[in-house]
N, C-alpha and C positions, 0 to 999 in steps of 0.2 A: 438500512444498510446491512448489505451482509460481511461475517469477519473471518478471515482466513490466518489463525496462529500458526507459523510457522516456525521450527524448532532451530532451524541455520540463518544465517544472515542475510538479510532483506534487500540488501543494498543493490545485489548485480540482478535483482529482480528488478527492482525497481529502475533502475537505467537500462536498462533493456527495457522497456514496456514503452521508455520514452525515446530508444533509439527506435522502438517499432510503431509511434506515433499513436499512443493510443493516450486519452485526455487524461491526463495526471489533474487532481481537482486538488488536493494537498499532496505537495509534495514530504517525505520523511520530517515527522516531527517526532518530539520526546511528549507524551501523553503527561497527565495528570495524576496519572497510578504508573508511572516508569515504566512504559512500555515502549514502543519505535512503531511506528505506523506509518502508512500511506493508505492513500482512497485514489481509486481510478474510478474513472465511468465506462461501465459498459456501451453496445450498439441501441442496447434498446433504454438508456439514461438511469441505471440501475448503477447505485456507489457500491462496491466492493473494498473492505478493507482489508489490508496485510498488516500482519504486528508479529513483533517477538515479544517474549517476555522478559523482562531484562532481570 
């Protein structure tokens, strides 16, 4: 999986990508090491993550 950190807030990403119907596989959780994450699936079944770092 690939991870994409992001320095602003994740949230209108991530509701956007679900208003644009694309497979949310987890939706925004709080990680292990206190970060904020989401994992979507790409066209071709590839997990992409999004995080901040809190």
């Amino acid at each position: 999986m690939s991870k994409l950190y992001m320095s602003h807030c994740i949230f209108p990403i991530q509701k956007e990508f679900m208003y644009k119907g694309v497979n949310i596989v987890r939706s925004l959780f709080d990680t292990d090491y206190h970060n904020k994450e989401f994992i979507i699936e790409d066209i071709d079944g590839r997990w992409l993550g999004f995080c901040i770092k809190s």
